[in-house]
C-alpha positions as CSV (number, residue, x, y, z in Angstrom):
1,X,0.0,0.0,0.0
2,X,3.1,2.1,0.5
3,X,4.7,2.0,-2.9
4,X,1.4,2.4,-4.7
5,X,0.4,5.5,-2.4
6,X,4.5,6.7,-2.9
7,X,3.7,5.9,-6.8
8,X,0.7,8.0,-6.6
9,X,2.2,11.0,-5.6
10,X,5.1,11.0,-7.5
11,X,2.8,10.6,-10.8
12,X,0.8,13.1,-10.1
13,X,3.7,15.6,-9.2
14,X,5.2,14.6,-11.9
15,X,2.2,15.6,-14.3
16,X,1.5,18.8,-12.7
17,X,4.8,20.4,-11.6
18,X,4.3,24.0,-11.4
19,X,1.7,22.8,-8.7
20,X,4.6,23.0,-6.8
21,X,6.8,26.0,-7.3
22,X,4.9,28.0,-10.1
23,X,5.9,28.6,-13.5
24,X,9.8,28.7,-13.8
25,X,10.5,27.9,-9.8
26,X,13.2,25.7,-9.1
27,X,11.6,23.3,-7.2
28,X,9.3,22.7,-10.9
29,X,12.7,22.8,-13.0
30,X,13.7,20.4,-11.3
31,X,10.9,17.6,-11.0
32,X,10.0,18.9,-15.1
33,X,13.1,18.2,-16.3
34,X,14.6,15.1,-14.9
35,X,11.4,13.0,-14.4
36,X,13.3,11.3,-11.3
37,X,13.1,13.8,-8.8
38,X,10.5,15.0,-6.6
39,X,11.9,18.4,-4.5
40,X,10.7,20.9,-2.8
41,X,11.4,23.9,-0.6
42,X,10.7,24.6,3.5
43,X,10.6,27.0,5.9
44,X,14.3,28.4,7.5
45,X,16.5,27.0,4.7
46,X,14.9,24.0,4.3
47,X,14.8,21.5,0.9
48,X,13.6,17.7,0.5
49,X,14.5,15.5,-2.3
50,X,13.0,12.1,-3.0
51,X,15.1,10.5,-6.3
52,X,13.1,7.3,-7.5
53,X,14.6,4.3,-8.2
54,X,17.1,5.2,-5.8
55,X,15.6,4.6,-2.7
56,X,17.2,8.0,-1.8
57,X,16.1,10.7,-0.1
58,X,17.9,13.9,1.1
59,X,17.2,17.1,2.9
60,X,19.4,19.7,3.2
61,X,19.8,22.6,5.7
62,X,20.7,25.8,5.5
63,X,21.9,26.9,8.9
64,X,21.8,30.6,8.6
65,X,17.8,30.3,6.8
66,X,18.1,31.8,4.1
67,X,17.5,30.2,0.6
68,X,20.3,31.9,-1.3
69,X,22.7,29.0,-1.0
70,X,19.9,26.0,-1.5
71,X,19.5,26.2,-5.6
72,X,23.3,25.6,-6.0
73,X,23.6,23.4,-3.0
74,X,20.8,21.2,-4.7
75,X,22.8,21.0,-7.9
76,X,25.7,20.4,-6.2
77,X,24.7,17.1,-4.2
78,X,22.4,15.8,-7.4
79,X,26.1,15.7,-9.1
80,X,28.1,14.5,-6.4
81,X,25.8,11.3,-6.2
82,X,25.8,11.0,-9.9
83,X,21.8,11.2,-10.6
84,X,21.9,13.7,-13.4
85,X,23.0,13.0,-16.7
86,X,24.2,15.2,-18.9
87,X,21.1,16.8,-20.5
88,X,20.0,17.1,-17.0
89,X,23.1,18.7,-15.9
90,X,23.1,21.0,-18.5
91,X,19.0,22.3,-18.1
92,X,20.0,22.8,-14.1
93,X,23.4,24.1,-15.1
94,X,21.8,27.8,-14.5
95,X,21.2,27.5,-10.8
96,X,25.2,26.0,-10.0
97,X,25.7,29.1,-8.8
98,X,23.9,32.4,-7.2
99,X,24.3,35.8,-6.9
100,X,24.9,37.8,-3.9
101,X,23.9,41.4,-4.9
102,X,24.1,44.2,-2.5
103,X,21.8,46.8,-1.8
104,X,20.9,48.4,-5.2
105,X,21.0,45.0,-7.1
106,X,24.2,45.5,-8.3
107,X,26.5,41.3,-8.5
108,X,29.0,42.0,-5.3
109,X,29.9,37.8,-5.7
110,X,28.4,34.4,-6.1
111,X,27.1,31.5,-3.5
112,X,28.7,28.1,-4.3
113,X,29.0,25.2,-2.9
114,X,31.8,24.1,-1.2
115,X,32.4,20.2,-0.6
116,X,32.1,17.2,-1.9
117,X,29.8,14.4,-1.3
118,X,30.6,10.4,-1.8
119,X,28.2,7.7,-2.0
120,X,28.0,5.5,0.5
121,X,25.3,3.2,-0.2
C-alpha cells in the first residue's frame, strides 16, 4: 500500500509540476526536467528531495535560513551522487551558482558550494 500510495504522488507531481513551485521555480525545473526527482522547498532554509529508483532521499539545511545557497547546493549534491546525466546537468546548469547582490541589485559575488559528497550506499 506504501509504494502504490509513494507511486501515486510522484505521478501526479510529476504531471502537474508547477503545482509545486509555479511557473519557472526551481523546485518545478527540477521535478520537469529530470522526471526522477521530486523536490521541494521549506521554511528556514529547508529543501527535500526524493530520487526514484534510488531509494534516496535527502534534505538539506541551510543553517543561517536563508534560501540563497539551497538552488546551488541542490545541484551540487544531485552531481556528487551521480543522478543527473548530462542533458539534465546542462537544463539545471543555471542555478550552479547564485548571486549575492548588495543593496541596489548591483552582483558583489556568487554562493557556491563548497564540498564534496561520496556515496555510501
Amino acid at each position: 500500500m506504501v509504494i502504490l500510495s509513494a507511486d501515486r504522488i510522484f505521478n501526479a507531481v510529476n504531471n502537474a509540476p508547477e503545482m509545486i513551485a509555479g511557473t519557472n521555480g526551481f523546485c518545478t525545473e527540477v521535478i520537469k526536467n529530470t522526471n526522477k526527482i521530486i523536490g521541494k522547498f521549506g521554511a528556514e532554509g529547508m529543501y527535500c528531495i526524493g530520487i526514484k529508483g534510488m531509494n534516496l532521499g535527502i534534505a538539506i539545511k541551510i543553517e543561517d535560513g536563508s534560501t540563497r545557497a539551497i538552488w546551488p547546493t541542490v545541484v551540487k549534491c544531485l552531481e556528487d551522487l551521480n543522478v543527473l546525466d548530462q542533458n539534465e546537468k546542462n537544463v539545471l546548469n543555471k542555478y550552479r551558482y547564485g548571486k549575492n547582490l548588495n543593496n541596489v541589485g548591483e552582483k558583489i559575488g556568487e554562493v557556491f558550494p563548497d564540498f564534496s559528497l561520496k556515496k555510501n550506499f
